[in-house]
N, C-alpha and C positions, 0 to 999 in steps of 0.2 A: 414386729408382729402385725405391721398394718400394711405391710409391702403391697396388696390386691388393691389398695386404693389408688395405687397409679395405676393400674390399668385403663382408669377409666380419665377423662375427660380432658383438659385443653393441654395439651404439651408445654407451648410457650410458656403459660402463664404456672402448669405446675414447677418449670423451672425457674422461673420468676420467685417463685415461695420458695423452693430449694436454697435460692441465691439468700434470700432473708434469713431463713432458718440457717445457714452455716456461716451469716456472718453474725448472729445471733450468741452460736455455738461456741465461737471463737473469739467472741469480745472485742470483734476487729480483724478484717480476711483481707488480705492484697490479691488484686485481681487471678495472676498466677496460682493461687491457695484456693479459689474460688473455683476455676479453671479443674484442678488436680483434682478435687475433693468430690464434685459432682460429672466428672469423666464429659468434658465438652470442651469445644476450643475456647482458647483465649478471646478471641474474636467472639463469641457468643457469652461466655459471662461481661466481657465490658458491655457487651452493647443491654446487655439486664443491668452492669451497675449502671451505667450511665444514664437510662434513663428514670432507674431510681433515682441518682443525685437529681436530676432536674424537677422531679416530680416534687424532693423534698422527704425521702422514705429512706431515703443515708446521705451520707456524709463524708468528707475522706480530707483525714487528717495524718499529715506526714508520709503520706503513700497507701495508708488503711484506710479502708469502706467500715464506717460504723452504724449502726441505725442509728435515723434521724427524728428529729423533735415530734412528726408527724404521727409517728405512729404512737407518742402520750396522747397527740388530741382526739383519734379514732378510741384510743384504750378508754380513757375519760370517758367519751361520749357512750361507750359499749357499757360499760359500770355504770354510769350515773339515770340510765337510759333503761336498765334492768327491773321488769317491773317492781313495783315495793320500793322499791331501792329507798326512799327516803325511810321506811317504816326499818328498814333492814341497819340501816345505819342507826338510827334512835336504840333497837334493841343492842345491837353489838356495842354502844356506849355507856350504855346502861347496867351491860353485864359486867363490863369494864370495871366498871365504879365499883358493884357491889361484891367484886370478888376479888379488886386488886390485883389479878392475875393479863396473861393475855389472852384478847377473843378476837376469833375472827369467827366469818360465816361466807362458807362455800357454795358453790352452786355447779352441778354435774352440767358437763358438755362432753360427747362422742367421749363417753365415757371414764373421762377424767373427772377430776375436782379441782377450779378457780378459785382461788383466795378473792372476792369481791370487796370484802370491807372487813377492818380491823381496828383496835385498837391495842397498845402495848402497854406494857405491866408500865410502873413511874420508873423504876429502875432500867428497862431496855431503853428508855428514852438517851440517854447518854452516852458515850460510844465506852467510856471508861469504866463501867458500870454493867456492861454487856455480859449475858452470856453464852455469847458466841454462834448462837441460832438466833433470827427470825424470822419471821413469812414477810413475804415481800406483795402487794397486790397484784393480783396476775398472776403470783406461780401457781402450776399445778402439781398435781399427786397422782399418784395410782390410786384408785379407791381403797384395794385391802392392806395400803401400808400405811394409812391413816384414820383415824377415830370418826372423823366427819364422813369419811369413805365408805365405812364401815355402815353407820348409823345411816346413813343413806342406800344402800345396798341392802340392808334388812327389810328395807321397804317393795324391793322388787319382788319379782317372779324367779324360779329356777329359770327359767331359761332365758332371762333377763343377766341374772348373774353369770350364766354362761358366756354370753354374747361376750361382757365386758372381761371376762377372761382368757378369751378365746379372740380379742383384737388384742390384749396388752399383756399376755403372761400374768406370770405372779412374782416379778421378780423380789429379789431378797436384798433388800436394802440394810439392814442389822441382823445381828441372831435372832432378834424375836418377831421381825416377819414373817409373819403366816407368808408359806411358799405350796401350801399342798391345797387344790380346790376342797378336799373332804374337810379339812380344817377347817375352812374358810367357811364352807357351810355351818359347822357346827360353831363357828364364834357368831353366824350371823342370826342363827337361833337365842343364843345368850343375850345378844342385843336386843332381837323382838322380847323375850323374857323379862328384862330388867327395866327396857323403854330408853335406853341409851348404850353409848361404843364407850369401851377405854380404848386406850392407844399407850400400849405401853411400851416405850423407845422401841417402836415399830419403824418408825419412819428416821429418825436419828438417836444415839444414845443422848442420855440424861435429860428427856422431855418425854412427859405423861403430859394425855391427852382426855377428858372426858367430851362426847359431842351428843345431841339427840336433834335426829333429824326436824324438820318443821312442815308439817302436815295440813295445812289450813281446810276447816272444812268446805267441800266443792271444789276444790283447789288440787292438783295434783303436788307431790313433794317437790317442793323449792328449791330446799338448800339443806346444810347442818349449820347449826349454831354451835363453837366450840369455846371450850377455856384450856388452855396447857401452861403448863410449869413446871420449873427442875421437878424431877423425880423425887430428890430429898423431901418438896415442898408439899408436892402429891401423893400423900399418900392417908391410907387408909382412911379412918370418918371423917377425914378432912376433903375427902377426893370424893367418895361412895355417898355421903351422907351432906356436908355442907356443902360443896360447891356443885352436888348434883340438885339440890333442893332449891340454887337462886336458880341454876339452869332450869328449871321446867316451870317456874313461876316464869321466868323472862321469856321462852318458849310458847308458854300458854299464851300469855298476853299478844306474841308477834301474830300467833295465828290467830287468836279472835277478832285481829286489827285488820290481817291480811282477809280474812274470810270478808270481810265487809265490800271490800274491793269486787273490780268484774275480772273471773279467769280468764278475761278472754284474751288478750295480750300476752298472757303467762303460753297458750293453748297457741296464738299466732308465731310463738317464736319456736315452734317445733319442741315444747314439749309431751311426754308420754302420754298416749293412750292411749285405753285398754284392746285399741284396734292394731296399734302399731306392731310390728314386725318385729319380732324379740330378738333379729338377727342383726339389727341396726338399735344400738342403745341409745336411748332416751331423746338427744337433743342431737342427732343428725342432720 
């Protein structure tokens, strides 16, 4: 859905990220693989891996290019470096404790959602113990196939919500993704109505999601703050009722913490304002 953004700007260096993103994709690409898959000579993907290996950006073990260490240190420093970010990490720990469940809290770029900081239920801590899902720092989502997506997304304009479905589809990840904009509108009415998103095995079966965006006053929208759990666990005034009620205590308290702070960092790093171009979402 995003193919018109190559149209524009440096060739070299768009294939340079090509080369990243498909060795990325592939958890490890041999030159020739890299070559095939981005329609360029052989002779032009090595001379992109090679001088990724030198720079330190992969790696190449037994004849594979894999990404390398460097890009945890940039990742790191892009997370840790996000404003709030210590106030964001204190509440997602916090949530943690008081619901026993898992939380994380996301933050929208060119119209996705970033897992920035998490914490896991006691039980995902263990591999033997696992159930089979969980967010990793860094991945991201499509907004409407997830709760924190959603609850973030309530907060826009129609033609804000357009924009981001109009670069990324609405693809249909389970049965119960919303695939239809009309939908999508009217779940995102229910969201402003109630003051938070479920996320019901939208995004993968047997995880329920509650999220409410974090709004700080002066402040444009940040992020969502979320909690998910097996479906079994989530469910009705245990979902609706207690763990929406530590969510907006924990919520309230991020923003009257984060209102304190200067926007101005949040506003430097290209997020929305009410002047921006609703044809380029939020964090372009």
């Amino acid at each position: 859905m995003e193919q018109s953004a190559r149209d524009t700007g440096i060739k070299a260096t768009r294939t340079t990220l090509d080369v990243i993103e498909e060795i990325r994709e592939r958890e490890g690409a041999r030159t020739a693989e890299v070559a095939e898959a981005l329609d360029v000579a052989r002779s032009t993907a090595h001379k992109h891996l090679k001088t990724l290996q030198q720079r330190g950006y992969v790696r190449k073990m037994a004849g594979e290019y894999r990404l390398g260490l460097q890009f945890l240190n940039l990742g790191e420093h892009a997370r840790t470096r996000w404003p709030c970010y210590s106030l964001i990490r204190e509440a997602v720990a916090d949530l943690g404790e008081r619901t026993d469940e898992d939380v994380d809290f996301v933050v929208e770029e060119r119209g996705r959602v970033y897992t920035l900081c998490e914490s896991y239920h006691k039980w995902e801590k263990y591999p033997d113990a696992g159930s089979g899902y969980r967010v990793d720092l860094g991945d991201w989502y499509y907004m409407h196939s997830v709760a924190s997506g959603k609850a973030i997304l309530a907060t826009y304009t129609e033609d804000e919500v357009r924009a981001v479905v109009d670069r990324w589809g609405l693809p249909a990840l389970t049965d119960n993704t919303i695939a239809d904009i009309d939908e999508l509108f009217a779940e995102l009415e229910t969201v402003r109505d109630q003051g938070y998103a479920i996320g019901d095995e939208e995004y993968v079966s047997g995880l329920r999601t509650v999220s409410k965006a974090v709004s700080p006053s002066g402040w444009p929208t940040i992020g969502a703050l979320s909690v998910s759990g097996p479906a079994y666990r989530m469910t009705g005034a245990v979902l609706h009722d207690e763990i929406v009620s530590v969510l907006e205590t924990v919520v309230a308290r991020l923003e009257r913490e984060v209102a304190e702070e200067s926007p101005g960092k949040f506003y430097a790093m290209g997020a929305a304002s009410s002047s921006q171009d609703a044809s380029t979402p939020r964090t372009e």
